[in-house]
N, CA, C, O and CB atoms as a CASP TS submission, in Angstrom:
PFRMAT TS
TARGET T0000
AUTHOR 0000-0000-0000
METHOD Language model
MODEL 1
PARENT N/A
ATOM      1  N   UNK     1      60.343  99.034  86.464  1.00  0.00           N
ATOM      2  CA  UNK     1      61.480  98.750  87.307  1.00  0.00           C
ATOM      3  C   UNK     1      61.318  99.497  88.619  1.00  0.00           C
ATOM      4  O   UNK     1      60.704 100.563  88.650  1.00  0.00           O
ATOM      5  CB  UNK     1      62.797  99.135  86.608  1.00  0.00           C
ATOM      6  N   UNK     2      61.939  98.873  89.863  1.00  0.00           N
ATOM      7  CA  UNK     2      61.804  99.427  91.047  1.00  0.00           C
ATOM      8  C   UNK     2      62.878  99.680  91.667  1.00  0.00           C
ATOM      9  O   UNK     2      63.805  98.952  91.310  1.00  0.00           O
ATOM     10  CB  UNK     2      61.121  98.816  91.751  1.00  0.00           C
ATOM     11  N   UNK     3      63.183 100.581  92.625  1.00  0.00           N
ATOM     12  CA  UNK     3      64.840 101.046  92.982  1.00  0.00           C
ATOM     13  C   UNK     3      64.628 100.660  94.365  1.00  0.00           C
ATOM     14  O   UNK     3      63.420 100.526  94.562  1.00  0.00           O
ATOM     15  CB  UNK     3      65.442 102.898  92.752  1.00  0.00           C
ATOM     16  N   UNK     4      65.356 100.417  95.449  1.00  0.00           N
ATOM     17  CA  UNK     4      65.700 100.943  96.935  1.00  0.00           C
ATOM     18  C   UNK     4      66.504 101.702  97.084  1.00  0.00           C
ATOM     19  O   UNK     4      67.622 101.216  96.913  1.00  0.00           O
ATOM     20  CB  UNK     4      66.071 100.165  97.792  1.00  0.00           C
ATOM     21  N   UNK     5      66.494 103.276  97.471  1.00  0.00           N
ATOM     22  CA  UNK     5      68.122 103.601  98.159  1.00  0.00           C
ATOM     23  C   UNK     5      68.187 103.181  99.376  1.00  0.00           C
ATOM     24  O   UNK     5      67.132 103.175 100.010  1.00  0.00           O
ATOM     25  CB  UNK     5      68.613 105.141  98.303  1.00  0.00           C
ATOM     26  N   UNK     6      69.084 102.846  99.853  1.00  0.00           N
ATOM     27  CA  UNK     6      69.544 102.785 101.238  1.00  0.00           C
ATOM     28  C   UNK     6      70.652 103.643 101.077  1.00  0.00           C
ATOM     29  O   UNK     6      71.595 103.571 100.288  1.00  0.00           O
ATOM     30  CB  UNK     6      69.893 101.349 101.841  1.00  0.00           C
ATOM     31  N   UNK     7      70.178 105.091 102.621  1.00  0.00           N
ATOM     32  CA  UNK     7      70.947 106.193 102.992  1.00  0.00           C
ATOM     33  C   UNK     7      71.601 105.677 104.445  1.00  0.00           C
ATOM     34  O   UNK     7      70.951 105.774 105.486  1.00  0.00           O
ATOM     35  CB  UNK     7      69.986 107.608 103.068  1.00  0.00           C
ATOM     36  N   UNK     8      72.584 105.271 104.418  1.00  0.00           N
ATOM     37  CA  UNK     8      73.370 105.070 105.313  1.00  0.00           C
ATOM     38  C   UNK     8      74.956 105.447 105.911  1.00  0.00           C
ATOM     39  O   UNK     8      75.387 106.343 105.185  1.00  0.00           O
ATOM     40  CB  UNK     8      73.225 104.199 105.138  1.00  0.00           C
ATOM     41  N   UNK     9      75.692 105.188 106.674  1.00  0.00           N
ATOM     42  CA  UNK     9      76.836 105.292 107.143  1.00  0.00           C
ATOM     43  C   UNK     9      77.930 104.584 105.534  1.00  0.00           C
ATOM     44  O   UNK     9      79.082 104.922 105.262  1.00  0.00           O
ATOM     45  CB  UNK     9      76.798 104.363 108.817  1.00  0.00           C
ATOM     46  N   UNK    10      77.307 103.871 104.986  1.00  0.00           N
ATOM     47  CA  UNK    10      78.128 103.545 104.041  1.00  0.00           C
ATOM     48  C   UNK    10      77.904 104.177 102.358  1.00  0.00           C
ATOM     49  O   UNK    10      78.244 103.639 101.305  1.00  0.00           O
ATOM     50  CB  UNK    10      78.049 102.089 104.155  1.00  0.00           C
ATOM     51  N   UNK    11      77.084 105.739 102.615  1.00  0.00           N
ATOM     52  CA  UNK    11      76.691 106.185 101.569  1.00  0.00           C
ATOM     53  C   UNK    11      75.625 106.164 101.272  1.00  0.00           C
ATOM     54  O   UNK    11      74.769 106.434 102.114  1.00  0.00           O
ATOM     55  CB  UNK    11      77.133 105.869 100.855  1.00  0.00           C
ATOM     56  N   UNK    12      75.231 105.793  99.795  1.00  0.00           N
ATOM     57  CA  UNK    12      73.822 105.480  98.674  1.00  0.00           C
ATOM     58  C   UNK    12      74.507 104.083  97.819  1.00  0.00           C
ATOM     59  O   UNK    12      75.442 103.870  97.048  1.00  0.00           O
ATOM     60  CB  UNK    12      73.407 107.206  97.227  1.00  0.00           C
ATOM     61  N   UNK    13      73.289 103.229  98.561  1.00  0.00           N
ATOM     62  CA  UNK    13      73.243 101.550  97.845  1.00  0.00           C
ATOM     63  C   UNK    13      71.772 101.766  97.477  1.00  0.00           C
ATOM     64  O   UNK    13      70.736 102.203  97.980  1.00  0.00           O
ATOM     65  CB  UNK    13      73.564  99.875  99.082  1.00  0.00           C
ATOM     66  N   UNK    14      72.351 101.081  96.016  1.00  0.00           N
ATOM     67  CA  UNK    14      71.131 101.053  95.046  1.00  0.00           C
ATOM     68  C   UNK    14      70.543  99.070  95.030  1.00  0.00           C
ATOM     69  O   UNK    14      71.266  98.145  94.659  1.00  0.00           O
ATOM     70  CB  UNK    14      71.876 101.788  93.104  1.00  0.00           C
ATOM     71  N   UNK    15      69.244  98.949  95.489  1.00  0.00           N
ATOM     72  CA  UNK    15      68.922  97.714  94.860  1.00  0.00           C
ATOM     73  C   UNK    15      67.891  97.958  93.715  1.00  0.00           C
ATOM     74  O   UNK    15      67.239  99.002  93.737  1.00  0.00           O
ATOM     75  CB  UNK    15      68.382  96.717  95.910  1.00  0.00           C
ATOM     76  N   UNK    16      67.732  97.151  92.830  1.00  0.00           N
ATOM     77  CA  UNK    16      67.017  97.666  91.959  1.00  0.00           C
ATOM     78  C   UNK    16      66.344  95.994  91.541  1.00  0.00           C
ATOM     79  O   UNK    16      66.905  94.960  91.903  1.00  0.00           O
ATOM     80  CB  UNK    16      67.948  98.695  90.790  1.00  0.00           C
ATOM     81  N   UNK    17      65.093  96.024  90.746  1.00  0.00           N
ATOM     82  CA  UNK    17      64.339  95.015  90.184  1.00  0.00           C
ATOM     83  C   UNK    17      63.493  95.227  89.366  1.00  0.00           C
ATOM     84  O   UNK    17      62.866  96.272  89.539  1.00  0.00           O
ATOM     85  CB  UNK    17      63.817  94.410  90.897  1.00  0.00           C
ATOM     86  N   UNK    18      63.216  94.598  88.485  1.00  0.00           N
ATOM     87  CA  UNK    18      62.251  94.223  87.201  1.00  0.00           C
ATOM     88  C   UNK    18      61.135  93.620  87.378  1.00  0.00           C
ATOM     89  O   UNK    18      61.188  92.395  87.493  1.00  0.00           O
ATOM     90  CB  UNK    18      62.797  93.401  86.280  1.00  0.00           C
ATOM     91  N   UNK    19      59.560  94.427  87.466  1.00  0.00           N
ATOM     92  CA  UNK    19      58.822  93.484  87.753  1.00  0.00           C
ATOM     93  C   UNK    19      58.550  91.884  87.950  1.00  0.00           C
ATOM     94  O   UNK    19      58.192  91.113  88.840  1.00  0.00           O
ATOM     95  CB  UNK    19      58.391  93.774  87.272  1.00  0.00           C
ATOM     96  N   UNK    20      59.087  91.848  86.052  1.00  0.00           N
ATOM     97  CA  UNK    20      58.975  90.200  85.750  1.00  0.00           C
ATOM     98  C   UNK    20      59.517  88.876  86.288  1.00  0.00           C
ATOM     99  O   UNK    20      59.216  87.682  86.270  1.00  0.00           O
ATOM    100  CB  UNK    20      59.370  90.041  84.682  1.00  0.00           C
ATOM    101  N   UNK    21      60.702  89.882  86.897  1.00  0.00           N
ATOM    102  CA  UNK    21      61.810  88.734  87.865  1.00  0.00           C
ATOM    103  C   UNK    21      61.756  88.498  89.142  1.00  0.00           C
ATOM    104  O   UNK    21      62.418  89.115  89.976  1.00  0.00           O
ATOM    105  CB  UNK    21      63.190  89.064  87.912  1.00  0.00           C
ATOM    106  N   UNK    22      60.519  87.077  89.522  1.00  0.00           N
ATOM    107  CA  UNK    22      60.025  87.199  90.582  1.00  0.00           C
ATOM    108  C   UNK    22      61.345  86.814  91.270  1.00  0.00           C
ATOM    109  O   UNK    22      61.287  85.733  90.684  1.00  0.00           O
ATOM    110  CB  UNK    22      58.744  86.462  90.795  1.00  0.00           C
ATOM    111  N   UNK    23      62.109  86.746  91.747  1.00  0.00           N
ATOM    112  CA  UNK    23      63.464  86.188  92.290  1.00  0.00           C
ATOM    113  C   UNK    23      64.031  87.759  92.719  1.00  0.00           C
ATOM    114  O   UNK    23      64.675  87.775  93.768  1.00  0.00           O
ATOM    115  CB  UNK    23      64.563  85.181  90.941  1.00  0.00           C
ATOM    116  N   UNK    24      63.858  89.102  92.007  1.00  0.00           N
ATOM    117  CA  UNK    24      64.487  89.768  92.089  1.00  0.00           C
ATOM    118  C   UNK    24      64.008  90.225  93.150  1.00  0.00           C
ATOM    119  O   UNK    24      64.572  90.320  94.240  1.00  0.00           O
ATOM    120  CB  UNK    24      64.713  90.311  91.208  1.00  0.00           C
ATOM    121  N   UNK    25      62.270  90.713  92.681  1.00  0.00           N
ATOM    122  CA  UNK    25      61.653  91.398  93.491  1.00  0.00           C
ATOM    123  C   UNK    25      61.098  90.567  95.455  1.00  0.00           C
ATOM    124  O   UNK    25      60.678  91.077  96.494  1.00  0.00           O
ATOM    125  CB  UNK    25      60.427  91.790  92.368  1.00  0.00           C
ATOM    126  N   UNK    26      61.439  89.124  95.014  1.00  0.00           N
ATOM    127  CA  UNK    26      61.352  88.242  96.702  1.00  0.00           C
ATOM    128  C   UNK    26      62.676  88.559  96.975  1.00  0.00           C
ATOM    129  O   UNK    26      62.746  88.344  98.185  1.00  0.00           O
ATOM    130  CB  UNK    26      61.040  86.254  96.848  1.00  0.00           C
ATOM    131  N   UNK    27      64.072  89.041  96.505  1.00  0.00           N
ATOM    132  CA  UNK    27      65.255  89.366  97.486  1.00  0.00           C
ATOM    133  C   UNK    27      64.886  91.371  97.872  1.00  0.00           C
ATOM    134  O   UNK    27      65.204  92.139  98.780  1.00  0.00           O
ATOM    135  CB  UNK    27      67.201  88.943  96.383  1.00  0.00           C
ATOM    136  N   UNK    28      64.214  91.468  96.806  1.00  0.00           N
ATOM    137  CA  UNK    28      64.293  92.933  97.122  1.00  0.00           C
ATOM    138  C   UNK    28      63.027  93.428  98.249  1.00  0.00           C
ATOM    139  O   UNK    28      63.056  94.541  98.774  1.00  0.00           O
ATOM    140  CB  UNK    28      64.152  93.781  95.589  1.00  0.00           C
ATOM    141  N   UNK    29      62.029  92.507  98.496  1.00  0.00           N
ATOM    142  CA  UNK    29      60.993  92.154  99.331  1.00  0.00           C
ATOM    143  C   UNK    29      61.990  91.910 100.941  1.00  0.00           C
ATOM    144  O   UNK    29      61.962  92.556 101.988  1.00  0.00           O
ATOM    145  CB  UNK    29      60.077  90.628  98.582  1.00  0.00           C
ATOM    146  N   UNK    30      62.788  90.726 100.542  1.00  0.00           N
ATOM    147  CA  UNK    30      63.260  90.499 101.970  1.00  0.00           C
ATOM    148  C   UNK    30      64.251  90.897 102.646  1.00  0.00           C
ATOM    149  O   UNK    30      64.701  90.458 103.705  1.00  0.00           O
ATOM    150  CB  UNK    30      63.413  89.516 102.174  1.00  0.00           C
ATOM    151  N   UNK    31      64.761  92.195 101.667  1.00  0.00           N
ATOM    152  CA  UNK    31      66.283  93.433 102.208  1.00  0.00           C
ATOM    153  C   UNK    31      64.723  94.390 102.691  1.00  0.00           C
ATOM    154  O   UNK    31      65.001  95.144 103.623  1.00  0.00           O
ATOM    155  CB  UNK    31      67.944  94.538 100.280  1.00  0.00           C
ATOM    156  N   UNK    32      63.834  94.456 102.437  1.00  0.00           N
ATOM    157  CA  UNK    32      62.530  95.671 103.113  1.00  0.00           C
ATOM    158  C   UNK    32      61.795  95.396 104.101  1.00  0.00           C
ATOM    159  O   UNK    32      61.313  96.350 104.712  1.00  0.00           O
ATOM    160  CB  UNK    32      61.379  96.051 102.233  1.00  0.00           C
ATOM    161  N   UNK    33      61.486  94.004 104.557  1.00  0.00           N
ATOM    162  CA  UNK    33      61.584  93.245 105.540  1.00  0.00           C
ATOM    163  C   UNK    33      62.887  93.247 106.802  1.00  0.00           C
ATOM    164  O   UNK    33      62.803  93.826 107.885  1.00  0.00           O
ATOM    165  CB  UNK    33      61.494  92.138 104.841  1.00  0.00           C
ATOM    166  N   UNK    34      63.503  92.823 106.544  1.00  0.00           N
ATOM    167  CA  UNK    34      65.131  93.269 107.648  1.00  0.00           C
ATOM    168  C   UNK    34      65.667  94.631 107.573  1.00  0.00           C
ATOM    169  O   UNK    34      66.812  94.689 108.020  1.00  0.00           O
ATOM    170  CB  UNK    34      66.661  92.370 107.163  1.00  0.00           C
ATOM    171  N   UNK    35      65.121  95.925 107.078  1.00  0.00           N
ATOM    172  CA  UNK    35      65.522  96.779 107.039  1.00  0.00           C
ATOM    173  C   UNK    35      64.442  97.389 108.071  1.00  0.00           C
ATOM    174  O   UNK    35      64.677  98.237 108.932  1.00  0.00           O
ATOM    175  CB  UNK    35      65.806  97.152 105.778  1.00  0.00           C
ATOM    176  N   UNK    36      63.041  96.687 107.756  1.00  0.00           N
ATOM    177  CA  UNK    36      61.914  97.409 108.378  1.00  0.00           C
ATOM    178  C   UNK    36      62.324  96.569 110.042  1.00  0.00           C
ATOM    179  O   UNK    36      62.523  97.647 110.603  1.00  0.00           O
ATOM    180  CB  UNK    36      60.047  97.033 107.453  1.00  0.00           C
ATOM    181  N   UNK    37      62.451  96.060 110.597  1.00  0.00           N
ATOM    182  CA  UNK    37      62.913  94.800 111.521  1.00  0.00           C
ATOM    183  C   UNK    37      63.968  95.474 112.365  1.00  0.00           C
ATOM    184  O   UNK    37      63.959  95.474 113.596  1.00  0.00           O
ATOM    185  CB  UNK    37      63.589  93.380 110.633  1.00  0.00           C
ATOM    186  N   UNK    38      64.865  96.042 111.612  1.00  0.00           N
ATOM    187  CA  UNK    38      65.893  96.920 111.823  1.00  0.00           C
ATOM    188  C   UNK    38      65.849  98.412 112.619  1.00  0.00           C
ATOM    189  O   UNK    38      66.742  99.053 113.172  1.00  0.00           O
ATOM    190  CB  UNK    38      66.277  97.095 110.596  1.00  0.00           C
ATOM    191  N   UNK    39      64.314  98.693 112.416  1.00  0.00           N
ATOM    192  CA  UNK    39      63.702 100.377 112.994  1.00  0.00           C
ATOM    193  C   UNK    39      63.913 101.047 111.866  1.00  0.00           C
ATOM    194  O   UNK    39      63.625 102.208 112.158  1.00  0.00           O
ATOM    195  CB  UNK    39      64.574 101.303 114.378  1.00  0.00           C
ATOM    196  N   UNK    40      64.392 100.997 110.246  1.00  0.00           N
ATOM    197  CA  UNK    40      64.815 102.253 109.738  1.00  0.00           C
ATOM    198  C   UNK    40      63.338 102.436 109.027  1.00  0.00           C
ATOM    199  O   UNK    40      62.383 101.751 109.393  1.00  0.00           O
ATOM    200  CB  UNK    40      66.320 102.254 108.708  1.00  0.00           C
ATOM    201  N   UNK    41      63.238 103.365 108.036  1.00  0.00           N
ATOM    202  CA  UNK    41      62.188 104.182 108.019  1.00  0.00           C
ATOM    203  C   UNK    41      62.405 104.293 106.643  1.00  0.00           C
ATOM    204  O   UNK    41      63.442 104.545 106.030  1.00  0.00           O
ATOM    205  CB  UNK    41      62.128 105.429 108.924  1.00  0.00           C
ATOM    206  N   UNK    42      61.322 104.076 106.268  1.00  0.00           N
ATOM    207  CA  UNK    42      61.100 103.316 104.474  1.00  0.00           C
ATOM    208  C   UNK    42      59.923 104.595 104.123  1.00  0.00           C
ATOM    209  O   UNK    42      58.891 104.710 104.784  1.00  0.00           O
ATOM    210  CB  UNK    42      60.119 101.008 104.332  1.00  0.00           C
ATOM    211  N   UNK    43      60.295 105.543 102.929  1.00  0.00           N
ATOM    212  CA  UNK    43      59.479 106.686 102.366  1.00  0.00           C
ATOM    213  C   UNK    43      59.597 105.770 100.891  1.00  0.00           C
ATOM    214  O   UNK    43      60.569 105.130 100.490  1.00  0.00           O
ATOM    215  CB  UNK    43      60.236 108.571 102.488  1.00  0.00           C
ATOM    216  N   UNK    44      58.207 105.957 100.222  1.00  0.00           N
ATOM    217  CA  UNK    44      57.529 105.872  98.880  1.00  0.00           C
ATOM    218  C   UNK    44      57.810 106.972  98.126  1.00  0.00           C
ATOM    219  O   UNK    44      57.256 107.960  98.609  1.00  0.00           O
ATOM    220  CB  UNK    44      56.094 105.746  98.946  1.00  0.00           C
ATOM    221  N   UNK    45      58.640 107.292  96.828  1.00  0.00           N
ATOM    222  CA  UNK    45      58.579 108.306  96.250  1.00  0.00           C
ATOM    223  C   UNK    45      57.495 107.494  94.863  1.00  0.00           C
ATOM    224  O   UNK    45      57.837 106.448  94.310  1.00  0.00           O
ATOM    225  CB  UNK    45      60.224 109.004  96.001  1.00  0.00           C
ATOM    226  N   UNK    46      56.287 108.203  94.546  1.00  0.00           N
ATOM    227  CA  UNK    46      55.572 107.821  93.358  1.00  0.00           C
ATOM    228  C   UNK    46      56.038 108.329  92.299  1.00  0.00           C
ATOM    229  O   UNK    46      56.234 109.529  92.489  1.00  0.00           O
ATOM    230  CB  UNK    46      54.325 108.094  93.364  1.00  0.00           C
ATOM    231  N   UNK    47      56.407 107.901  90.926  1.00  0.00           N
ATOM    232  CA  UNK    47      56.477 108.479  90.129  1.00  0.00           C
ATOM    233  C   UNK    47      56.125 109.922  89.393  1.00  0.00           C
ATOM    234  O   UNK    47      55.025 110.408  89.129  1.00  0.00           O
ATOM    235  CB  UNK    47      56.284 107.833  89.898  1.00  0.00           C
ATOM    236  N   UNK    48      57.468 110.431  89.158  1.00  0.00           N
ATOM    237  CA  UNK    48      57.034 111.910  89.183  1.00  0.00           C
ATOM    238  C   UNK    48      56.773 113.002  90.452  1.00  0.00           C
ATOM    239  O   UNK    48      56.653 114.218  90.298  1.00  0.00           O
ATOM    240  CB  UNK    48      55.851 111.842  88.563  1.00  0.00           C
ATOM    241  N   UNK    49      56.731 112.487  91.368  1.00  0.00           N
ATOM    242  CA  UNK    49      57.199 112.911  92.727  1.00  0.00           C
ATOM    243  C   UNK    49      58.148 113.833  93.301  1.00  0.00           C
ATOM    244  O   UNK    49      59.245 113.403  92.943  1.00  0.00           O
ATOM    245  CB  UNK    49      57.540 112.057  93.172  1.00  0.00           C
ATOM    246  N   UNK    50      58.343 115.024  94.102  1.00  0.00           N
ATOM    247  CA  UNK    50      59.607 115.208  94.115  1.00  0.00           C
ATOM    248  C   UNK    50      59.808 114.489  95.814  1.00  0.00           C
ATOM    249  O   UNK    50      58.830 114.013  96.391  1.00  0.00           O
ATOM    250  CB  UNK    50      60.029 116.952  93.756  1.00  0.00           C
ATOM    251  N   UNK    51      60.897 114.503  96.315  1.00  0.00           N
ATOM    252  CA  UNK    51      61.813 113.566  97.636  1.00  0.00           C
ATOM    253  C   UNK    51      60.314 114.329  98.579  1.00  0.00           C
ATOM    254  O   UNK    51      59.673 113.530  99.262  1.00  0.00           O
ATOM    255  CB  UNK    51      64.245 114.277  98.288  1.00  0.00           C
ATOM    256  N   UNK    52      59.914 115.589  98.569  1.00  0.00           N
ATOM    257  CA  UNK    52      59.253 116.393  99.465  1.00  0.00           C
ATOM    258  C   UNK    52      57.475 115.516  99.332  1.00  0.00           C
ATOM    259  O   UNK    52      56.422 115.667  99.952  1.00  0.00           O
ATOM    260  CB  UNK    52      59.444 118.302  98.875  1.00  0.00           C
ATOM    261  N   UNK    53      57.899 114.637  98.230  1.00  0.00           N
ATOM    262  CA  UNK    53      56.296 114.653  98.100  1.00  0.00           C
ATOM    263  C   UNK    53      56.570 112.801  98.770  1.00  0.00           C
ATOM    264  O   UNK    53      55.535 112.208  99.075  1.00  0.00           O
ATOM    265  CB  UNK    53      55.371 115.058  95.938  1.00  0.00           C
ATOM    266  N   UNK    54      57.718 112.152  98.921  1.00  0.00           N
ATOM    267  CA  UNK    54      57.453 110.970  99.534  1.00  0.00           C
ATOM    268  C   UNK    54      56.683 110.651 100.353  1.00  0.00           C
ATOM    269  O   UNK    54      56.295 111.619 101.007  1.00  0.00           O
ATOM    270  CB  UNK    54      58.167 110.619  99.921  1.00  0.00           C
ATOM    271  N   UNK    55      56.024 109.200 100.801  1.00  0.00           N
ATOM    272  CA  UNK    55      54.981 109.121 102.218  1.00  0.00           C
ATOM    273  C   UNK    55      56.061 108.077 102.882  1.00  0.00           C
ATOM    274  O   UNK    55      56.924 107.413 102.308  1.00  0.00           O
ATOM    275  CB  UNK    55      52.973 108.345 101.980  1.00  0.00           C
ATOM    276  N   UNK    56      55.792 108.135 104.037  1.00  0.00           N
ATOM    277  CA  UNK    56      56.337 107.130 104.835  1.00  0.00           C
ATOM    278  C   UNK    56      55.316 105.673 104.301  1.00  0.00           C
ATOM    279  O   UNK    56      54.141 105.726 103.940  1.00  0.00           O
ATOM    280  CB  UNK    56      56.208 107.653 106.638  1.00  0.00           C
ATOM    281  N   UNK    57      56.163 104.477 104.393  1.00  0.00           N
ATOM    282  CA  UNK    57      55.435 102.848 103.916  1.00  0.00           C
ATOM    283  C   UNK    57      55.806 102.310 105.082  1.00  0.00           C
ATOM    284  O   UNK    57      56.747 102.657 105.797  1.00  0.00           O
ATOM    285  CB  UNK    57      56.077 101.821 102.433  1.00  0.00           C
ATOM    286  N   UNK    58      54.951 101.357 105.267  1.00  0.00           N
ATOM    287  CA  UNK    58      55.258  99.855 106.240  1.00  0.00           C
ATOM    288  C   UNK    58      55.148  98.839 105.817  1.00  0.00           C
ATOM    289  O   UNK    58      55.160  97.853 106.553  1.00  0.00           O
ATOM    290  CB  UNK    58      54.546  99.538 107.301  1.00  0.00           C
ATOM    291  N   UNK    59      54.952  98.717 103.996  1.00  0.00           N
ATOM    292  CA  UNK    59      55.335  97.164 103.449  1.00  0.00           C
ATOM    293  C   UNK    59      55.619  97.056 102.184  1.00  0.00           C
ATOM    294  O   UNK    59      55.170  98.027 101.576  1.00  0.00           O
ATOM    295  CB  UNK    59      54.289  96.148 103.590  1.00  0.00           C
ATOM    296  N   UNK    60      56.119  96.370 101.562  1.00  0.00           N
ATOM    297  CA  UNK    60      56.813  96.605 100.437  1.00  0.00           C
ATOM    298  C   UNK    60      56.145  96.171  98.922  1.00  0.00           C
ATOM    299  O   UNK    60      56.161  95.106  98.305  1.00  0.00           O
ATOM    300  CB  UNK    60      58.060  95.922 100.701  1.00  0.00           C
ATOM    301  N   UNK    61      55.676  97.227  98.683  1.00  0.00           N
ATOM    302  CA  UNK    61      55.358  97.298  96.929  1.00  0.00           C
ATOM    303  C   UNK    61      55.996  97.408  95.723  1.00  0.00           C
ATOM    304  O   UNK    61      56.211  98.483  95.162  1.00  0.00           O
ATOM    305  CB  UNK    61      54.770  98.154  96.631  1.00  0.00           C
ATOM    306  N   UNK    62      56.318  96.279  95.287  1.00  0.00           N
ATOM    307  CA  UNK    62      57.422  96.176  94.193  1.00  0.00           C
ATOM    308  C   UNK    62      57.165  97.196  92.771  1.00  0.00           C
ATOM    309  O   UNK    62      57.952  97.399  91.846  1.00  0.00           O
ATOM    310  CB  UNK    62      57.452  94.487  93.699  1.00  0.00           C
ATOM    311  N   UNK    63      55.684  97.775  92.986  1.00  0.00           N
ATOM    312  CA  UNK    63      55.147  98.338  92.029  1.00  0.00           C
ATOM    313  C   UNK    63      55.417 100.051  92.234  1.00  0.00           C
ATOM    314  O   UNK    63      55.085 100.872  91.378  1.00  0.00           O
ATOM    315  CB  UNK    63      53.676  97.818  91.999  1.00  0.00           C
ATOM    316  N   UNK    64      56.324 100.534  94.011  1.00  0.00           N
ATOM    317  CA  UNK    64      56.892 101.960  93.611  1.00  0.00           C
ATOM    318  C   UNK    64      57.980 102.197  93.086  1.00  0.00           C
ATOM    319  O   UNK    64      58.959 101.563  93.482  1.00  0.00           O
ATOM    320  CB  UNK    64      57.006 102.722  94.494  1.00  0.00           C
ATOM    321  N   UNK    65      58.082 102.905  92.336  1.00  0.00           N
ATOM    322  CA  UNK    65      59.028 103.447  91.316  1.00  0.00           C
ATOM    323  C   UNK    65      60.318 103.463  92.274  1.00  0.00           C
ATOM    324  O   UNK    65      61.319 102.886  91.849  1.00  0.00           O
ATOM    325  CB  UNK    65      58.555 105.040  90.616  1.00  0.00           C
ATOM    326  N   UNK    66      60.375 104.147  93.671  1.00  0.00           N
ATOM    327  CA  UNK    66      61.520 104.356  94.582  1.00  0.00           C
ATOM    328  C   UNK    66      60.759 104.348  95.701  1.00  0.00           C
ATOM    329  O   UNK    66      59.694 104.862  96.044  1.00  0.00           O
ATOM    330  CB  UNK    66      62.441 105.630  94.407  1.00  0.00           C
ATOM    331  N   UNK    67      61.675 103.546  96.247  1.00  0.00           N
ATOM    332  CA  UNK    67      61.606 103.304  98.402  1.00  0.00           C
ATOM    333  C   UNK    67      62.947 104.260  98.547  1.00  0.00           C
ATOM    334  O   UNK    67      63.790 104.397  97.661  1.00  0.00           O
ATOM    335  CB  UNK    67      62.063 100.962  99.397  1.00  0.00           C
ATOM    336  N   UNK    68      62.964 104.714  99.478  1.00  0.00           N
ATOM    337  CA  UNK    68      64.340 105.439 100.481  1.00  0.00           C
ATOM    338  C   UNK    68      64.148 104.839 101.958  1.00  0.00           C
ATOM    339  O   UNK    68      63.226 104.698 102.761  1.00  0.00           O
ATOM    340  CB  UNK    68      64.251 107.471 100.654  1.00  0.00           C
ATOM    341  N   UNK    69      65.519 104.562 101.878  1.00  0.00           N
ATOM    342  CA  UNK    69      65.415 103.867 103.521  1.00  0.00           C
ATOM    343  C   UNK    69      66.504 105.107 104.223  1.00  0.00           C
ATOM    344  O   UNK    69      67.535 105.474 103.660  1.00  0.00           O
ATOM    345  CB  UNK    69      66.240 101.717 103.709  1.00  0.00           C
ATOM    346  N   UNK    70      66.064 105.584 105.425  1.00  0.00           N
ATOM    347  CA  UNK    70      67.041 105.935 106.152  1.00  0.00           C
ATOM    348  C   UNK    70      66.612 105.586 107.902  1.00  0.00           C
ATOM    349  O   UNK    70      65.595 105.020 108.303  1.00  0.00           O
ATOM    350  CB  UNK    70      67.322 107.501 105.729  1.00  0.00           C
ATOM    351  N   UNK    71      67.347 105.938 108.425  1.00  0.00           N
ATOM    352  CA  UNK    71      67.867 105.470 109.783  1.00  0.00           C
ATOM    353  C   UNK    71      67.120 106.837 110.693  1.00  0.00           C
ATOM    354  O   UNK    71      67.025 107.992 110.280  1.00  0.00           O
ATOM    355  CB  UNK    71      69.896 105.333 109.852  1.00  0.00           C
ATOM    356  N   UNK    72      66.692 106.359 111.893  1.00  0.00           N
ATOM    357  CA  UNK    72      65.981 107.195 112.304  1.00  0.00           C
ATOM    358  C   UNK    72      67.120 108.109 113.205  1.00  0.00           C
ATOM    359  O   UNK    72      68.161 107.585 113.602  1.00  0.00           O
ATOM    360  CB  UNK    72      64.741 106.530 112.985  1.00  0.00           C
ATOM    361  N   UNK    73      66.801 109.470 113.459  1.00  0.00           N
ATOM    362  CA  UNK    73      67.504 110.500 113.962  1.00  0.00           C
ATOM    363  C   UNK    73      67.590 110.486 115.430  1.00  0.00           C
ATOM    364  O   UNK    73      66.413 110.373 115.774  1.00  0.00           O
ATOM    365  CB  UNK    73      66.971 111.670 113.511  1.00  0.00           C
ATOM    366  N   UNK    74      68.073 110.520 116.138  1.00  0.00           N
ATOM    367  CA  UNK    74      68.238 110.036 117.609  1.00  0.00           C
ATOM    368  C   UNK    74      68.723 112.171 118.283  1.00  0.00           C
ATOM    369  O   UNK    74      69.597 112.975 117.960  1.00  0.00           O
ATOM    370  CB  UNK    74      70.090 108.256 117.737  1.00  0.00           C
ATOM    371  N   UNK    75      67.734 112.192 119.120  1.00  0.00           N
ATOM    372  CA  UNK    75      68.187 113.861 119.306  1.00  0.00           C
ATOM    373  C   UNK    75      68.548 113.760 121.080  1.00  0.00           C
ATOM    374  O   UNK    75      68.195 112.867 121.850  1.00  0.00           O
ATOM    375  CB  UNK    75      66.514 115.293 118.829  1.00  0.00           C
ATOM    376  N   UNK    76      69.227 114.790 121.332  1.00  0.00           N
ATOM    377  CA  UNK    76      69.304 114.617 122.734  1.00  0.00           C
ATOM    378  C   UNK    76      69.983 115.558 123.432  1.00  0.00           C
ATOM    379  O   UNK    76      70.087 115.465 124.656  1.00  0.00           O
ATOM    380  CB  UNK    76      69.821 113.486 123.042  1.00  0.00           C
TER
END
């Protein structure tokens, strides 16, 4: 099974999918697509991982355990 968080203004939204359910994983493909489209910033946590050990991704592998999406930091 595969998770997305999305860290946003509206909290922690969970999408989640089952390998086997190709339907799940092409909607959960095309919320990582318009999110990436969007500028936000998609980290890979691998299984067993801690948040510190995530990498930044630029495409979507239904096969990581957890994506984190957050929004990029604007400083000024």
């Amino acid at each position: 099974m595969g998770m997305m968080r999305v860290l946003d203004h509206r909290g922690d939204s969970v999408i989640e999918w089952e390998l086997d359910d190709a339907g799940a994983v092409q909607q959960a493909e095309a919320i990582f697509n318009d999110k990436l489209r969007a500028r936000q910033l998609a980290f890979a946590r691998p299984e067993g991982a801690t948040a510190d050990e995530a990498e930044r991704i630029f495409s979507f592998d239904p096969n990581v355990e957890e994506i984190i999406w957050v929004r990029p930091i604007q400083g000024g």
